[in-house]
Structure formats: structure tokens, C-alpha cells
PQR file of N, CA, C, O and H, with PARSE charges and radii, in Angstrom:
ATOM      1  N   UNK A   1     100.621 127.587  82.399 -0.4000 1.5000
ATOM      2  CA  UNK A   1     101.464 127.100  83.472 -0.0000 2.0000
ATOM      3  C   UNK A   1     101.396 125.577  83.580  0.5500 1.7000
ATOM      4  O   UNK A   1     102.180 124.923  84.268 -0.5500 1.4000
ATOM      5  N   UNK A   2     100.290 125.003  82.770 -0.4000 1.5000
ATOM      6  CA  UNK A   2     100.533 123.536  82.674 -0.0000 2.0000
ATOM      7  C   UNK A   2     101.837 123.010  82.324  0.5500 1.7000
ATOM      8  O   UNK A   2     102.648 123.548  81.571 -0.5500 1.4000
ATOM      9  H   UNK A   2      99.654 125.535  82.212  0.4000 1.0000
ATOM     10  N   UNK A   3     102.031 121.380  83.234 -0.4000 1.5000
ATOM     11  CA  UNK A   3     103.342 120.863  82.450 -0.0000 2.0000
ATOM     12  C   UNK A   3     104.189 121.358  83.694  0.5500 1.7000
ATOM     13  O   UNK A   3     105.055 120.484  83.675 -0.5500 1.4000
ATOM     14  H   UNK A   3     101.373 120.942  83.846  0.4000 1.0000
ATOM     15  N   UNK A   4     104.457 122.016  84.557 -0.4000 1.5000
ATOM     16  CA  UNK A   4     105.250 122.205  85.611 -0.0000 2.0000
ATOM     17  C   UNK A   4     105.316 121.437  86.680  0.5500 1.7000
ATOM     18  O   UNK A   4     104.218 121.180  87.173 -0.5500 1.4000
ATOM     19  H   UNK A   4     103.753 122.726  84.573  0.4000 1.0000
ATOM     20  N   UNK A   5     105.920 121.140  87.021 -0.4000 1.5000
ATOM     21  CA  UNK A   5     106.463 119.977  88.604 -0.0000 2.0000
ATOM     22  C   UNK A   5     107.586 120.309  89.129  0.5500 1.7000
ATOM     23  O   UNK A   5     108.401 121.095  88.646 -0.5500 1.4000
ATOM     24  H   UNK A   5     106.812 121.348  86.620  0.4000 1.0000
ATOM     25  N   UNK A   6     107.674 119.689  90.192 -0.4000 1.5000
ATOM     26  CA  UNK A   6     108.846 120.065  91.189 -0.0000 2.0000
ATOM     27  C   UNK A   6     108.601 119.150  91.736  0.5500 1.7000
ATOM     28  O   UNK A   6     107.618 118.794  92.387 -0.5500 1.4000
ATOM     29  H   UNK A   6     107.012 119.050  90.584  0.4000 1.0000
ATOM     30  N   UNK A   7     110.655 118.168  91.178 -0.4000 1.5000
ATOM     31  CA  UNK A   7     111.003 116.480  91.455 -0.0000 2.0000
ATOM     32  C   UNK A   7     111.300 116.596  92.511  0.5500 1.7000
ATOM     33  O   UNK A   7     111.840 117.643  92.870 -0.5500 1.4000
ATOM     34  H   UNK A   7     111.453 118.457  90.650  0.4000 1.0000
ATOM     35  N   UNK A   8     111.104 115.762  93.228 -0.4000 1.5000
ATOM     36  CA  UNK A   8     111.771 115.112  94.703 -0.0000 2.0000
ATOM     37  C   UNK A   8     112.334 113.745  94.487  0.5500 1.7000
ATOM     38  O   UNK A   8     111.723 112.875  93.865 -0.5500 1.4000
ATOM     39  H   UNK A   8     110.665 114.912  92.936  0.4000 1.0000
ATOM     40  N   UNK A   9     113.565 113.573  95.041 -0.4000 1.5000
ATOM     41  CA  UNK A   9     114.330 112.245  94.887 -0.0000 2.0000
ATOM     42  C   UNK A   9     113.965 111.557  96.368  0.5500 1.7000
ATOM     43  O   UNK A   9     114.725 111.769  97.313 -0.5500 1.4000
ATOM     44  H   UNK A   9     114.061 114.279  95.546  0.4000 1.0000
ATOM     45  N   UNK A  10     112.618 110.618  96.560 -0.4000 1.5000
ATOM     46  CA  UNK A  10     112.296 110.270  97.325 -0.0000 2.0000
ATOM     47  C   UNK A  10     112.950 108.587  97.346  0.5500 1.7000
ATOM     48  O   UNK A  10     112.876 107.968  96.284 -0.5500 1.4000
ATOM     49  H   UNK A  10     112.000 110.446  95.792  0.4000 1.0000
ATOM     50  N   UNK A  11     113.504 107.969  98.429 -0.4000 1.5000
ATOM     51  CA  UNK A  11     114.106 106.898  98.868 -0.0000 2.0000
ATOM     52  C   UNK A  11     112.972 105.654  99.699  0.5500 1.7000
ATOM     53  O   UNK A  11     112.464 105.807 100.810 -0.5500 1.4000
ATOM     54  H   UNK A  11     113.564 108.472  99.291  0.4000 1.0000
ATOM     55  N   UNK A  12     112.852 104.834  99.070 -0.4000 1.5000
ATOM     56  CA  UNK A  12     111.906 103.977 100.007 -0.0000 2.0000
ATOM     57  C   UNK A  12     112.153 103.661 101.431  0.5500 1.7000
ATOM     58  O   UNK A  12     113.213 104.037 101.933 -0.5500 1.4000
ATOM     59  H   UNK A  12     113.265 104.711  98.168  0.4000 1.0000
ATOM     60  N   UNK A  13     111.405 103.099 102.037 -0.4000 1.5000
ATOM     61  CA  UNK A  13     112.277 102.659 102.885 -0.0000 2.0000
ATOM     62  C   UNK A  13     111.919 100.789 103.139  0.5500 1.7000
ATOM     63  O   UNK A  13     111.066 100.056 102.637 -0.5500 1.4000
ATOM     64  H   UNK A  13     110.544 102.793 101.629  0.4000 1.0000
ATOM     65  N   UNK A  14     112.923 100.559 104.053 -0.4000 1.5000
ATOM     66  CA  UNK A  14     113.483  99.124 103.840 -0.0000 2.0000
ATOM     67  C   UNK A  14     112.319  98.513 104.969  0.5500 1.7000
ATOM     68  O   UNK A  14     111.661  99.207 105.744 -0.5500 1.4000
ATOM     69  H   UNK A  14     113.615 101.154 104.461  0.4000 1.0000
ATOM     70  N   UNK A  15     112.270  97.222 104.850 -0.4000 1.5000
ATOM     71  CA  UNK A  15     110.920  96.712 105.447 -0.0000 2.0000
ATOM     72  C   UNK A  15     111.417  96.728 106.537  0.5500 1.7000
ATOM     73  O   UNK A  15     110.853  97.765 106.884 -0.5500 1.4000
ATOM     74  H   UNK A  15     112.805  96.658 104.221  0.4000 1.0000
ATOM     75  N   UNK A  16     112.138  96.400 107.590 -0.4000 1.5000
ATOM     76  CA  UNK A  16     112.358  97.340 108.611 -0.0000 2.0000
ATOM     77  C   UNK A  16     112.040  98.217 108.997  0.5500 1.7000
ATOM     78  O   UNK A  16     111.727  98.301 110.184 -0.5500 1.4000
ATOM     79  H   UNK A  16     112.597  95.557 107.307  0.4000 1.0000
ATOM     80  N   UNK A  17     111.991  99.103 108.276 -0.4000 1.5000
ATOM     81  CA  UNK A  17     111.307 100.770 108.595 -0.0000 2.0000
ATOM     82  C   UNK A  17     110.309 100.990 108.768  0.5500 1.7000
ATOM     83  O   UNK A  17     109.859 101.557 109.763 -0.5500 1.4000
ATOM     84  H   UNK A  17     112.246  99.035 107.311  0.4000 1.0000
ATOM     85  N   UNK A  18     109.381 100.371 107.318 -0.4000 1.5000
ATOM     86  CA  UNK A  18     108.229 100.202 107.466 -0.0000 2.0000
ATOM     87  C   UNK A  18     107.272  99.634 108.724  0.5500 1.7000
ATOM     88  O   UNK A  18     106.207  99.894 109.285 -0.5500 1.4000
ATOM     89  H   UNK A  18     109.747  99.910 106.509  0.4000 1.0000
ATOM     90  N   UNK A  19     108.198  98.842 108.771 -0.4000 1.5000
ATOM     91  CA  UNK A  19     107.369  98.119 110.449 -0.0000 2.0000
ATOM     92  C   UNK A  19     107.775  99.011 111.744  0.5500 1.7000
ATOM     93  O   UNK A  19     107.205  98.982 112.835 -0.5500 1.4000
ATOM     94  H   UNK A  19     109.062  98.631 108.315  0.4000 1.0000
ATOM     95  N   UNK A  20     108.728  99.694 111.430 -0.4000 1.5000
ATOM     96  CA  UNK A  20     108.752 100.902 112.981 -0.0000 2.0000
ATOM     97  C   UNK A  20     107.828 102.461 112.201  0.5500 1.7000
ATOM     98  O   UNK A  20     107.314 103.329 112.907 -0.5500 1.4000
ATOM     99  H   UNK A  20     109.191  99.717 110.544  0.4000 1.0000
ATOM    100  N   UNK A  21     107.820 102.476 111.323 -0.4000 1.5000
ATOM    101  CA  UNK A  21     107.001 103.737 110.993 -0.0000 2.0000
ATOM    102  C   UNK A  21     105.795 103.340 111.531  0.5500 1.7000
ATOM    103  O   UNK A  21     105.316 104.111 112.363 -0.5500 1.4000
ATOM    104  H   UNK A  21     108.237 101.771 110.749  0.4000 1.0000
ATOM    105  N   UNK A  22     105.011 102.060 111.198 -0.4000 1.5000
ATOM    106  CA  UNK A  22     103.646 101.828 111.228 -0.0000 2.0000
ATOM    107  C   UNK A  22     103.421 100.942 112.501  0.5500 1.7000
ATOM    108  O   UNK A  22     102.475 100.158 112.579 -0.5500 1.4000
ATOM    109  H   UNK A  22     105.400 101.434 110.521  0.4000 1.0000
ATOM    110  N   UNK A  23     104.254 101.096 113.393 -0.4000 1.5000
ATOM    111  CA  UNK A  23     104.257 100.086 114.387 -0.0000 2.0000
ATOM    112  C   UNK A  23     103.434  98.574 114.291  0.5500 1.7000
ATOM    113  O   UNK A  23     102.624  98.054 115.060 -0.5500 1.4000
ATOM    114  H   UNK A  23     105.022 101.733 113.331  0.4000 1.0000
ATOM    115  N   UNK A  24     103.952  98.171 113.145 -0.4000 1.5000
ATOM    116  CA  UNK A  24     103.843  96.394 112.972 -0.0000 2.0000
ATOM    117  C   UNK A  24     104.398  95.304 113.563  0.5500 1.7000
ATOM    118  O   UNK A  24     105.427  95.521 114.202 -0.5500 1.4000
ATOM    119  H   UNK A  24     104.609  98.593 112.521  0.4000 1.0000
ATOM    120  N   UNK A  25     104.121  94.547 113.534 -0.4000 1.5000
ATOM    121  CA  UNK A  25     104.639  93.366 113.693 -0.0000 2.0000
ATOM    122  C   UNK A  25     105.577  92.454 112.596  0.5500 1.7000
ATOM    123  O   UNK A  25     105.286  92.365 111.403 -0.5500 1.4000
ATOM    124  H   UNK A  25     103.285  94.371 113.015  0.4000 1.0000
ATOM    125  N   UNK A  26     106.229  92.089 112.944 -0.4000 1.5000
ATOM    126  CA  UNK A  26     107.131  91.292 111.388 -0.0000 2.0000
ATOM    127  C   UNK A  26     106.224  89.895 111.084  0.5500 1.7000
ATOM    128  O   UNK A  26     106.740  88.783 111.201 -0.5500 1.4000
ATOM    129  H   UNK A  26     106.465  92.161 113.913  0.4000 1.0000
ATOM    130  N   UNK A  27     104.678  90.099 110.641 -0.4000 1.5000
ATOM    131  CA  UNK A  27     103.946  88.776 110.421 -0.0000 2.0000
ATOM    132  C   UNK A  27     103.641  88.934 108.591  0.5500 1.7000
ATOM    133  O   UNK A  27     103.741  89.868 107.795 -0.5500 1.4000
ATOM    134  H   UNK A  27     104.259  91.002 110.546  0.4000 1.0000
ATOM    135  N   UNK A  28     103.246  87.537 108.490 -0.4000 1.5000
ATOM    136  CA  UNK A  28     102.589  87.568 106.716 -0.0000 2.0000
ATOM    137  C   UNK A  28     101.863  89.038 106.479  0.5500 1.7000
ATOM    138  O   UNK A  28     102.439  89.848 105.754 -0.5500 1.4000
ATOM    139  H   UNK A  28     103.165  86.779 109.137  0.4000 1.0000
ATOM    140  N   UNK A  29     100.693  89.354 107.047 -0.4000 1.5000
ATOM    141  CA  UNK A  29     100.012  90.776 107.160 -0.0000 2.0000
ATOM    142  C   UNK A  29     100.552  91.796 106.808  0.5500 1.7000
ATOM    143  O   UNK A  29     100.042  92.530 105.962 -0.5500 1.4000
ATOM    144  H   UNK A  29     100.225  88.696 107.637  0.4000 1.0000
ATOM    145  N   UNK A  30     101.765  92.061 107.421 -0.4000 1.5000
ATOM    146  CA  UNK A  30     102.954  93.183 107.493 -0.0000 2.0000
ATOM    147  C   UNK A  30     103.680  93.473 106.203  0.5500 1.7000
ATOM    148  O   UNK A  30     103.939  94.475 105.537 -0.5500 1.4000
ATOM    149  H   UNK A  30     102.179  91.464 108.108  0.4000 1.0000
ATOM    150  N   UNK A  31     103.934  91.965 106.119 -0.4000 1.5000
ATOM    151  CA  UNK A  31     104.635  91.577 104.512 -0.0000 2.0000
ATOM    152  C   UNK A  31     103.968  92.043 103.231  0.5500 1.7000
ATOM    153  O   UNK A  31     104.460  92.395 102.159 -0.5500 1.4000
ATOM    154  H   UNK A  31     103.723  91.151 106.661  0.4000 1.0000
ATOM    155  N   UNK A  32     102.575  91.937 103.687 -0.4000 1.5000
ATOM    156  CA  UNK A  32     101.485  91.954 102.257 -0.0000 2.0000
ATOM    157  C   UNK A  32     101.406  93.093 102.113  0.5500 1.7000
ATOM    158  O   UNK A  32     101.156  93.410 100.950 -0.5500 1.4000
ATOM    159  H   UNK A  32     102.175  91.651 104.558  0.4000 1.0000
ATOM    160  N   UNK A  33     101.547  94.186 103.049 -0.4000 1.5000
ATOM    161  CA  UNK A  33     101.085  95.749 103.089 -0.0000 2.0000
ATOM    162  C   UNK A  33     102.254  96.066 102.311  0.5500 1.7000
ATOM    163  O   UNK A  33     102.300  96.704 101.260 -0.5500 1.4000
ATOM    164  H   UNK A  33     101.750  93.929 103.994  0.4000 1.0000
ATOM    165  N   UNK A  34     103.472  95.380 103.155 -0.4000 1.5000
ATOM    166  CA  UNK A  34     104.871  96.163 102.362 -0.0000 2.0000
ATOM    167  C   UNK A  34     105.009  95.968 100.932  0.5500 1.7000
ATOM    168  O   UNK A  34     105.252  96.969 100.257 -0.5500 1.4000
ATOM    169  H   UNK A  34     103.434  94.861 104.009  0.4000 1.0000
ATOM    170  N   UNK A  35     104.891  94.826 100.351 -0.4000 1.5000
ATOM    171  CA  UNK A  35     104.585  94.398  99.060 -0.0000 2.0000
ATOM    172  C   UNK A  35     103.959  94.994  98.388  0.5500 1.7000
ATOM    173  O   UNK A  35     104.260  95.125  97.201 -0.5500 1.4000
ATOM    174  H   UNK A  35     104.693  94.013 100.899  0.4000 1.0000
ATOM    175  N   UNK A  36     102.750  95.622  98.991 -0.4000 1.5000
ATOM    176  CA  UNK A  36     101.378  96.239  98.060 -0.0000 2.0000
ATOM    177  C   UNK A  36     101.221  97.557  98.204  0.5500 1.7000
ATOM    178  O   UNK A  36     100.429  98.199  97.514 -0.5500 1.4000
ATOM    179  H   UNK A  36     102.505  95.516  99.955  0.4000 1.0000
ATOM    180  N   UNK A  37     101.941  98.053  99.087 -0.4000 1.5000
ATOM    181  CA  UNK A  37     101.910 100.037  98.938 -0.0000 2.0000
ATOM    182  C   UNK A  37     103.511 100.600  99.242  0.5500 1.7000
ATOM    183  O   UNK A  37     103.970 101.734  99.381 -0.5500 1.4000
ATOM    184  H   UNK A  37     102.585  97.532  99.647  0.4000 1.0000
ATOM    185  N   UNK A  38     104.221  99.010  99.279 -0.4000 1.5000
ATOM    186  CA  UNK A  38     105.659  99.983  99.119 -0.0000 2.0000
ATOM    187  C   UNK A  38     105.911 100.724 100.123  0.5500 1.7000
ATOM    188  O   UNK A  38     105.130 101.069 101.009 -0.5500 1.4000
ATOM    189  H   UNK A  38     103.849  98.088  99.166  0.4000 1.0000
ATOM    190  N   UNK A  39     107.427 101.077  99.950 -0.4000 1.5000
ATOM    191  CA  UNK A  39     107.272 101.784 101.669 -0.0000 2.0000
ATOM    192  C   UNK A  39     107.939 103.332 101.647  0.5500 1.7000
ATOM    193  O   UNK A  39     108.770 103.862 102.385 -0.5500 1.4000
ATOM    194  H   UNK A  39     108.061 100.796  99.230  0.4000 1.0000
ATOM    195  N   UNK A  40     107.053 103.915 100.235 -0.4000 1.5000
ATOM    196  CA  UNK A  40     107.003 105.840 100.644 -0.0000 2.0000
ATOM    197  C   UNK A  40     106.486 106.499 102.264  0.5500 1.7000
ATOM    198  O   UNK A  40     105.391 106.688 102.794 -0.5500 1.4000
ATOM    199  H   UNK A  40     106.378 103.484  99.636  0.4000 1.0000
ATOM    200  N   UNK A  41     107.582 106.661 102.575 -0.4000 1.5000
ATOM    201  CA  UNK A  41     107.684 107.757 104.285 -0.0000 2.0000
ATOM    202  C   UNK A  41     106.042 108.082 104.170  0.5500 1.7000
ATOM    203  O   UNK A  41     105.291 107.670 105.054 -0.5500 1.4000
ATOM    204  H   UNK A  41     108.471 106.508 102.144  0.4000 1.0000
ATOM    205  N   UNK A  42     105.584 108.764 103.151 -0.4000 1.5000
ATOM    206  CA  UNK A  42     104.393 109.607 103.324 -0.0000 2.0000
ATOM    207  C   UNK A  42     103.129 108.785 104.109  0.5500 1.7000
ATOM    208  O   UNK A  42     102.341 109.312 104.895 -0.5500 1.4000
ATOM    209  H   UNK A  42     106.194 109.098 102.433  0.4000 1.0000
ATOM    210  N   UNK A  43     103.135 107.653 103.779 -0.4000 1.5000
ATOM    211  CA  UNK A  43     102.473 106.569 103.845 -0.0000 2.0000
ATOM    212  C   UNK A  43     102.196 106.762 105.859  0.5500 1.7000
ATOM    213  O   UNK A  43     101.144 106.804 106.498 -0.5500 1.4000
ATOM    214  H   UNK A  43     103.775 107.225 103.141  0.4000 1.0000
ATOM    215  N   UNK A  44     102.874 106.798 106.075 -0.4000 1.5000
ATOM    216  CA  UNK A  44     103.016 106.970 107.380 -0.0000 2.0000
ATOM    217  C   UNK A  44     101.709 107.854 107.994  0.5500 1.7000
ATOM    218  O   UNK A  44     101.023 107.423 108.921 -0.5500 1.4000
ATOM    219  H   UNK A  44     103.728 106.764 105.556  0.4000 1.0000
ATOM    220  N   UNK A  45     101.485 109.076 107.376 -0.4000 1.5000
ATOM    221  CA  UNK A  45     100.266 109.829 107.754 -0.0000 2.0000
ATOM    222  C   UNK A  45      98.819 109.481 107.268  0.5500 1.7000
ATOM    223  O   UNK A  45      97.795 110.125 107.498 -0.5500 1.4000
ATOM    224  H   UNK A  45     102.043 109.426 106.623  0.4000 1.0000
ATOM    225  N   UNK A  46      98.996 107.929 106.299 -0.4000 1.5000
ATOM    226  CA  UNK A  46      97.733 107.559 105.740 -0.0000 2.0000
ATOM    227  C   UNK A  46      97.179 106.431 106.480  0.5500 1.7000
ATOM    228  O   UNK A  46      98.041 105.980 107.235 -0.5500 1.4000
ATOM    229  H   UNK A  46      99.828 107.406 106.112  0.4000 1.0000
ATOM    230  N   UNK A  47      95.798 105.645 106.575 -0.4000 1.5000
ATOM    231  CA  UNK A  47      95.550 104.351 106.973 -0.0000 2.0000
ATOM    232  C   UNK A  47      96.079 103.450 106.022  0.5500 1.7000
ATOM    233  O   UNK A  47      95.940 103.823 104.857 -0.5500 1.4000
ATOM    234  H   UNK A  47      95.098 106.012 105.963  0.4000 1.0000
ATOM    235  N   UNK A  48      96.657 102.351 106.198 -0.4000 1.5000
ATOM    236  CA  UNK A  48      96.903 101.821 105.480 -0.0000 2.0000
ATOM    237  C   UNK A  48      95.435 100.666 105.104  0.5500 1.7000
ATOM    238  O   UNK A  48      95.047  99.551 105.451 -0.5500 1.4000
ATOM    239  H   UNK A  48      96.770 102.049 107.144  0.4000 1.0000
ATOM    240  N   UNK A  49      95.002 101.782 104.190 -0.4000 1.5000
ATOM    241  CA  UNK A  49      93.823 101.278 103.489 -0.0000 2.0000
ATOM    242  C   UNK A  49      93.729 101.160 102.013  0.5500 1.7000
ATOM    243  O   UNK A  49      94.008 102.181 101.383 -0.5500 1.4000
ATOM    244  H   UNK A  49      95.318 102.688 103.908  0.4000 1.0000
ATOM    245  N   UNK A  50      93.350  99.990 101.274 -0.4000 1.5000
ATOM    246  CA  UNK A  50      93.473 100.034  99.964 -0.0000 2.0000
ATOM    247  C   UNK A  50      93.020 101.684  99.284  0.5500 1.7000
ATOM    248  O   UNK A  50      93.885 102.550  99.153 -0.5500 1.4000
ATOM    249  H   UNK A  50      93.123  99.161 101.786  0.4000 1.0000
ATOM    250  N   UNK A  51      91.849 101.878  98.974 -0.4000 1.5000
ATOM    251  CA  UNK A  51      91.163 102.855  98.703 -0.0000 2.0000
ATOM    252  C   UNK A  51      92.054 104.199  98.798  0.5500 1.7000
ATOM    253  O   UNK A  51      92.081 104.902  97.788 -0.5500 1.4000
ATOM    254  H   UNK A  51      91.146 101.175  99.080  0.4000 1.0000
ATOM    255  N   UNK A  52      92.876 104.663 100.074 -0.4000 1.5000
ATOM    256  CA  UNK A  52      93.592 105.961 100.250 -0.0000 2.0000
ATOM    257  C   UNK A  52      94.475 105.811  99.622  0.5500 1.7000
ATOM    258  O   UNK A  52      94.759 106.603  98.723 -0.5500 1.4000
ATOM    259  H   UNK A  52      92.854 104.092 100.894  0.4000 1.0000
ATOM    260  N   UNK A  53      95.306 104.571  99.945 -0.4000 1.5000
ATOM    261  CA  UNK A  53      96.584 104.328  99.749 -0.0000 2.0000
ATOM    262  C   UNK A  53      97.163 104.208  98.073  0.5500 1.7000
ATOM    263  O   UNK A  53      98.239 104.449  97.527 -0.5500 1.4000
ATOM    264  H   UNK A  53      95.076 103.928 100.676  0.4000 1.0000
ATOM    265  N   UNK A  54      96.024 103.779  97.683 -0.4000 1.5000
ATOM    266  CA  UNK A  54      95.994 103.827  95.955 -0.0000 2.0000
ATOM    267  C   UNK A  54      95.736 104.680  95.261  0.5500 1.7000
ATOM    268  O   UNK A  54      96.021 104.750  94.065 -0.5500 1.4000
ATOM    269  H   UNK A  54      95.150 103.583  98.127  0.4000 1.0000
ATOM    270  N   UNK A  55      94.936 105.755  96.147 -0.4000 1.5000
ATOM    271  CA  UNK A  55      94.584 106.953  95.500 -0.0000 2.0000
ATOM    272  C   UNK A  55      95.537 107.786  95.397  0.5500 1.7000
ATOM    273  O   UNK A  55      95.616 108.603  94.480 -0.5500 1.4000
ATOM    274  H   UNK A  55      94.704 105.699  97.118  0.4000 1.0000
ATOM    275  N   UNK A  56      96.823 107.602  96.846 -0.4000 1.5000
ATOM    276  CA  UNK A  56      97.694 108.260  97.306 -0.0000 2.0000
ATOM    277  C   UNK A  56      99.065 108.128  96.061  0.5500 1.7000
ATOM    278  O   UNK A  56      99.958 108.949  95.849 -0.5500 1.4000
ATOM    279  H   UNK A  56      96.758 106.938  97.591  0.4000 1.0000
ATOM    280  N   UNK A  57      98.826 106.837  95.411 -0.4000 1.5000
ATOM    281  CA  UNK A  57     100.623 106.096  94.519 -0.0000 2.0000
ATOM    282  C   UNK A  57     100.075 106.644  93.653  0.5500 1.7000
ATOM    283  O   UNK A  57     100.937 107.227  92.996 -0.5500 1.4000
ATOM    284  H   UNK A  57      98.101 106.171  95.583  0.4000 1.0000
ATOM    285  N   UNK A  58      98.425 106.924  92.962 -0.4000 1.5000
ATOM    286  CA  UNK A  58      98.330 107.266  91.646 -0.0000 2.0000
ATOM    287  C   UNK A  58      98.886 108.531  91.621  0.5500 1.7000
ATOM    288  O   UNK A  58      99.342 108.840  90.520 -0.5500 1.4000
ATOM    289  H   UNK A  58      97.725 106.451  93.496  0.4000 1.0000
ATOM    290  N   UNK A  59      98.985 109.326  92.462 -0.4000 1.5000
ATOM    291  CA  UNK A  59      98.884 111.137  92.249 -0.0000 2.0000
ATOM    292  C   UNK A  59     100.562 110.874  92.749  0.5500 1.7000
ATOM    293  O   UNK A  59     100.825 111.624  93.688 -0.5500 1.4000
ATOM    294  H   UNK A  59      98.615 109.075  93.356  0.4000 1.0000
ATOM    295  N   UNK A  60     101.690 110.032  92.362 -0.4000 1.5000
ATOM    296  CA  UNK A  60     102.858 110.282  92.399 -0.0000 2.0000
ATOM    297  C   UNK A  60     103.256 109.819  90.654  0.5500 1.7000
ATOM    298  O   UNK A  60     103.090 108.773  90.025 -0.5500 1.4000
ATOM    299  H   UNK A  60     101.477 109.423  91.599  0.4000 1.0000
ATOM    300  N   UNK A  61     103.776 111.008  90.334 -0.4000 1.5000
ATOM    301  CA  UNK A  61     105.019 110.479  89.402 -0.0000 2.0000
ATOM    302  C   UNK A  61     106.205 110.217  89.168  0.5500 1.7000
ATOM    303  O   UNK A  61     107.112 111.037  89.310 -0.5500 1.4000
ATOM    304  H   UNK A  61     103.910 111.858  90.845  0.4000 1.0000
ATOM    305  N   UNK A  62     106.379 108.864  88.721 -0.4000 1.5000
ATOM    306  CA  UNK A  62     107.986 108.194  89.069 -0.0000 2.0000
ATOM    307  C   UNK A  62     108.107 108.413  87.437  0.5500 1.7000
ATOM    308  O   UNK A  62     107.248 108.037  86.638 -0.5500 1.4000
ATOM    309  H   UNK A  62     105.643 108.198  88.606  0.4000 1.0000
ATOM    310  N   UNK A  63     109.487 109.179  87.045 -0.4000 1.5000
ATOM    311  CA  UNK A  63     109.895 109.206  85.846 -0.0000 2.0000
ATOM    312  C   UNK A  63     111.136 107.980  85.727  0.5500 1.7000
ATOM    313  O   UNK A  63     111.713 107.787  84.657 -0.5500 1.4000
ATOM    314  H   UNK A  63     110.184 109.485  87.694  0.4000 1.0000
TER
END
């Protein structure tokens, strides 16, 4: 059964969003997060902590 997946056509969202998903502020800080983990919805239920958040992009595959 190896080799099986099930795609999802997931949409980022726009830095706007990001700052009402995560209730931010529009500062440099805000900017650096958006820059550096991108702004997958899922993200929303994580800390935005290096360590999770990287663990979180590795276990996605973008074809």
C-alpha cells in the first residue's frame, strides 16, 4: 500500500490573512513569520514556533 496519497489543492493565504488568522500586528515581526512559514491555513492550530512549524512544512508534499 506504499506510494498512496490523497492531493489537496491547498491556497495560501495573503498576508492579510495571515495577520487576522494569528491575530498580529502588521510590524517587521509579522513580516518575518509570513516570509518564513508561509501562510498554510493549518498553521493557524500551531505555535508559531520554528521547531513545530518546520516539522509541520516538512511532512507536506508540494508536487
Amino acid at each position: 500500500m506504499g506510494g498512496r496519497y490523497v492531493a489537496f489543492r491547498i491556497y495560501s493565504l495573503s498576508y492579510t490573512e495571515f495577520l487576522e488568522f494569528h491575530q498580529l500586528q502588521d510590524d517587521e515581526a509579522a513580516l518575518e513569520k509570513y516570509t518564513r512559514f508561509g501562510g498554510f491555513p493549518y498553521l493557524r492550530h500551531l505555535p508559531l514556533r520554528d521547531e513545530v512549524v518546520l516539522e509541520y512544512l516538512r511532512s507536506i508534499y508540494i508536487p
